[in-house]
C-alpha positions as CSV (number, residue, x, y, z in Angstrom):
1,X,42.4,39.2,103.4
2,X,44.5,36.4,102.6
3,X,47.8,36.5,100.7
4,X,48.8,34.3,97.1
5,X,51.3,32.1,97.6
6,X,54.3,32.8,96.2
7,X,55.6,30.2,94.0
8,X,58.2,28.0,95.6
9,X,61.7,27.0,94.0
10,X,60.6,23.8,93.5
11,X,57.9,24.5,91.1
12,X,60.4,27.2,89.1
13,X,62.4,24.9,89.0
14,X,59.9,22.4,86.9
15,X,58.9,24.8,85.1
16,X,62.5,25.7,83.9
17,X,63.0,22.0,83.1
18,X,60.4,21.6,80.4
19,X,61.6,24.5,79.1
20,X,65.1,22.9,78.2
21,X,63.4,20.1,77.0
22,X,61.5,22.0,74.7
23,X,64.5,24.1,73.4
24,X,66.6,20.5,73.0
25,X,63.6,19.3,71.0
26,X,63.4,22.1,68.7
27,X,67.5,22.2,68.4
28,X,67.7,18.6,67.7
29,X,64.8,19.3,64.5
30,X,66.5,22.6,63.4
31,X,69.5,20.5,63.2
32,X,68.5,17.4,61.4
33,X,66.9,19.8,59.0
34,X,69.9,21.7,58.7
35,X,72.2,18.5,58.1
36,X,69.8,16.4,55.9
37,X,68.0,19.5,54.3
38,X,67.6,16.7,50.8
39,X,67.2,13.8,52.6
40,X,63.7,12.7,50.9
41,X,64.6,14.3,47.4
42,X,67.2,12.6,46.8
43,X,65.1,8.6,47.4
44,X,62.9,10.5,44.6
45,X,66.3,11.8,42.2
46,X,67.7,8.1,42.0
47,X,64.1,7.2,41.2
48,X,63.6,9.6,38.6
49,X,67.5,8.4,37.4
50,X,66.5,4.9,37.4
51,X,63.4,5.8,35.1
52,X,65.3,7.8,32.9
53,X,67.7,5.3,31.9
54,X,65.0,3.0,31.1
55,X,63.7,5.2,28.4
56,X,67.2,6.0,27.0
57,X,67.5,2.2,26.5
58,X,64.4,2.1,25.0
59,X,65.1,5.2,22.7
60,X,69.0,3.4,21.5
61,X,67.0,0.4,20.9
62,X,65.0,1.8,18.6
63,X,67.4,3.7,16.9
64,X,70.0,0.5,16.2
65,X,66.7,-0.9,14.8
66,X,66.3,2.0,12.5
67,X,69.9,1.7,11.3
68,X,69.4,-1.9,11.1
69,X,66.6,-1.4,8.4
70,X,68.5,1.3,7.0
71,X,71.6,-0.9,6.6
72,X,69.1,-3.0,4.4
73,X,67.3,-0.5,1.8
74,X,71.3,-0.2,1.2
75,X,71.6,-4.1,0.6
76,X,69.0,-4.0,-1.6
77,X,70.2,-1.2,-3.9
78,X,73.4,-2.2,-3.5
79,X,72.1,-5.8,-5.3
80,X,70.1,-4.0,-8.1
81,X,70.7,-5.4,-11.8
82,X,72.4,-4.2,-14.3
83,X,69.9,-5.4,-16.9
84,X,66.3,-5.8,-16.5
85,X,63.7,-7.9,-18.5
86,X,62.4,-5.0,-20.4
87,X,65.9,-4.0,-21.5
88,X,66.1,-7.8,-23.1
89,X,63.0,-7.2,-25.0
90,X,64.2,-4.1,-26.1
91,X,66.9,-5.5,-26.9
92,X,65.6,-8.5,-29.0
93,X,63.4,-6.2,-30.9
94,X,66.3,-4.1,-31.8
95,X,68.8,-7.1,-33.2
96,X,65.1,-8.0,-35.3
97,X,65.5,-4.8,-36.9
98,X,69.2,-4.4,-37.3
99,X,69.6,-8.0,-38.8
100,X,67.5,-6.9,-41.1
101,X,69.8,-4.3,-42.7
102,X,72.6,-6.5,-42.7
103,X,70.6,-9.2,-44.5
104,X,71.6,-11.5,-41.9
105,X,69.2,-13.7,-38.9
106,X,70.5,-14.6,-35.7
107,X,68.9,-16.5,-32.5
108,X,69.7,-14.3,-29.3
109,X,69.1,-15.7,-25.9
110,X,69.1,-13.9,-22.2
111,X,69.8,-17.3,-20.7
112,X,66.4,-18.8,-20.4
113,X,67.1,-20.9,-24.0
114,X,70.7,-21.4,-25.3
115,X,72.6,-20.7,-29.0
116,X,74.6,-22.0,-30.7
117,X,77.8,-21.2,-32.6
118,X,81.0,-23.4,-33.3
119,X,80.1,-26.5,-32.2
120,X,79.6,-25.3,-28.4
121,X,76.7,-23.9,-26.8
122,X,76.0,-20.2,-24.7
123,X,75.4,-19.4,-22.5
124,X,77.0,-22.9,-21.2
125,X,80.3,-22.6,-22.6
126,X,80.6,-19.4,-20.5
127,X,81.4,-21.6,-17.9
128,X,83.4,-24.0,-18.9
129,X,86.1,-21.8,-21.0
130,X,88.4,-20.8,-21.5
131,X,87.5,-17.5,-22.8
132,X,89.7,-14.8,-24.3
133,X,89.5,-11.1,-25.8
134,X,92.1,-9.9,-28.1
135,X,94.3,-12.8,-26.8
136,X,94.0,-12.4,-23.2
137,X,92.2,-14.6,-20.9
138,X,89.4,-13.0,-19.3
139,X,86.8,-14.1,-16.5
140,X,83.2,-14.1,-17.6
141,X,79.8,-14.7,-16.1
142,X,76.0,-14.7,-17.6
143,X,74.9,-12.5,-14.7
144,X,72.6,-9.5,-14.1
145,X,73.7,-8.6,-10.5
146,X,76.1,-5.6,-10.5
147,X,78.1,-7.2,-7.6
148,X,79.7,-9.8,-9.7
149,X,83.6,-9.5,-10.0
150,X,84.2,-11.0,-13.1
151,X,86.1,-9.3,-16.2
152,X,82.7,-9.4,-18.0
153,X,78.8,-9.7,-17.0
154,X,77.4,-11.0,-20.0
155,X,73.4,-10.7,-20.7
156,X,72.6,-11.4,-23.6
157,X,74.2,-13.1,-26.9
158,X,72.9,-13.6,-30.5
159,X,74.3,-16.3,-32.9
160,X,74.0,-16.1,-36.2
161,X,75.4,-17.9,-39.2
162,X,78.5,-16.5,-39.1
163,X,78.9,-14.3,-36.1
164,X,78.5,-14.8,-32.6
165,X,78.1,-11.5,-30.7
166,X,78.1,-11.2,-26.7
167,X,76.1,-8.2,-25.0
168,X,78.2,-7.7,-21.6
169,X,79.0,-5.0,-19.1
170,X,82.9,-4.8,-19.1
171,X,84.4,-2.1,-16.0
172,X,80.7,-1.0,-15.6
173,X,80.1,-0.3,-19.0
174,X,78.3,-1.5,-22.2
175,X,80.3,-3.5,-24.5
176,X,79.7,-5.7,-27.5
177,X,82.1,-8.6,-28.1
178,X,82.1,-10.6,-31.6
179,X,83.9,-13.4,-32.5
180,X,84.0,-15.6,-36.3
181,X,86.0,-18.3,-34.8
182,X,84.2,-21.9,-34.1
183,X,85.3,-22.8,-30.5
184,X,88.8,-25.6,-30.2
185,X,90.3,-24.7,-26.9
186,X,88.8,-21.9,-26.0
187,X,87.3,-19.0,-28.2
188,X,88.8,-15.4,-28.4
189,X,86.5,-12.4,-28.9
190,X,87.0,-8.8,-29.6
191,X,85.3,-5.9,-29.3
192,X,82.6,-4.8,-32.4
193,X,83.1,-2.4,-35.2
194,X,79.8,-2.2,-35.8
195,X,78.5,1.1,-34.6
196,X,74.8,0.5,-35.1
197,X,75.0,-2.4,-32.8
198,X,77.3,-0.6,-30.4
199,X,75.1,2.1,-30.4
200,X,71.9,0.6,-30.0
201,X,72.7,-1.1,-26.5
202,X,74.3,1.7,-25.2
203,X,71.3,3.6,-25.4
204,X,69.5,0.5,-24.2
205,X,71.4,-0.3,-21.4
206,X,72.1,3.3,-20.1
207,X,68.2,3.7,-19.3
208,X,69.2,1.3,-15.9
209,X,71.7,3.7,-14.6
210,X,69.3,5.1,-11.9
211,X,68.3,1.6,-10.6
């Protein structure tokens, strides 16, 4: 009966050397693992950043845009008139019906035609001058545009025979100016005791206030 061989020290001893190679493999993973655990998430995080910064440059440019075109529904109220066409018709039928109770006729004009009165002609003479009220010099302007900085925004004026009367917006607000005096240098106005007239383009002009 013959005998296994026992196995000789040289073959142990292969047998033990694999085996450290193995365990030196595996230590060497466990470790890389262990020291670079977010190695491969963090090439995807500064992806992911670079794509999210992309759309938040998309989203601000958008919104300046919006603000841009909401800076300019503000320009255009901001540049609304004062007076509007059918406020100078209403006017005009108005004066036809209150001349008519002070047995008087006058000519009005919104700046399309011009009056006269005095020798001089409106609304031209509203830019050559000078003009006063009670006295003092003032700054006018035929204008419709609420953004004008002159002492008065005239927008309308009738002339009649004896009376020339200016329909302006004085500090915001409705005011008739008259005057009797034929123009030398310069013509002074004051402000209208007439309370029919005074009344009548208040209530007129007031119906722009929401514009």
């Amino acid at each position: 009966m013959r005998h296994m061989k026992k196995p000789g020290r040289r073959s142990l001893g292969s047998i033990n050397s694999v085996v450290w190679v193995v365990l030196a493999l595996i230590i060497v993973i466990a470790g890389y693992k262990f020291f670079y655990p977010n190695h491969v998430t963090n090439t995807t995080s500064s992806s992911d950043k670079s794509s999210s910064t992309k759309v938040i440059e998309v989203e601000e440019g958008n919104s300046s845009s919006s603000k841009a075109q909401s800076s300019s529904k503000k320009a255009k109220k901001t540049e609304s008139k004062i007076w509007t066409d059918k406020q100078d018709s209403e006017l005009a039928t108005f004066v036809s019906s209150w001349q008519q109770t002070m047995g008087q006729t006058y000519k009005g004009t919104n700046g399309d035609a011009t009056v006269s009165f005095g020798g001089v002609k409106f609304p031209d003479f509203i830019s050559e001058g000078p003009l006063y009220v009670d006295q003092q010099e003032v700054s006018m302007k035929w204008t419709t545009s609420k953004k004008s900085d002159s002492d008065y925004k005239v927008v309308a004026a009738y002339a009649g025979s004896m009376y020339l009367y200016l329909f302006t917006f004085h500090d915001d607000q409705p005011e008739v100016l008259v005057t009797s005096q034929a123009a030398s240098d310069g013509m002074n106005f004051k402000v209208t005791e007439n309370a029919d007239l005074v009344s009548g383009f208040q209530k007129i002009a007031t119906e722009n206030n929401d514009n």
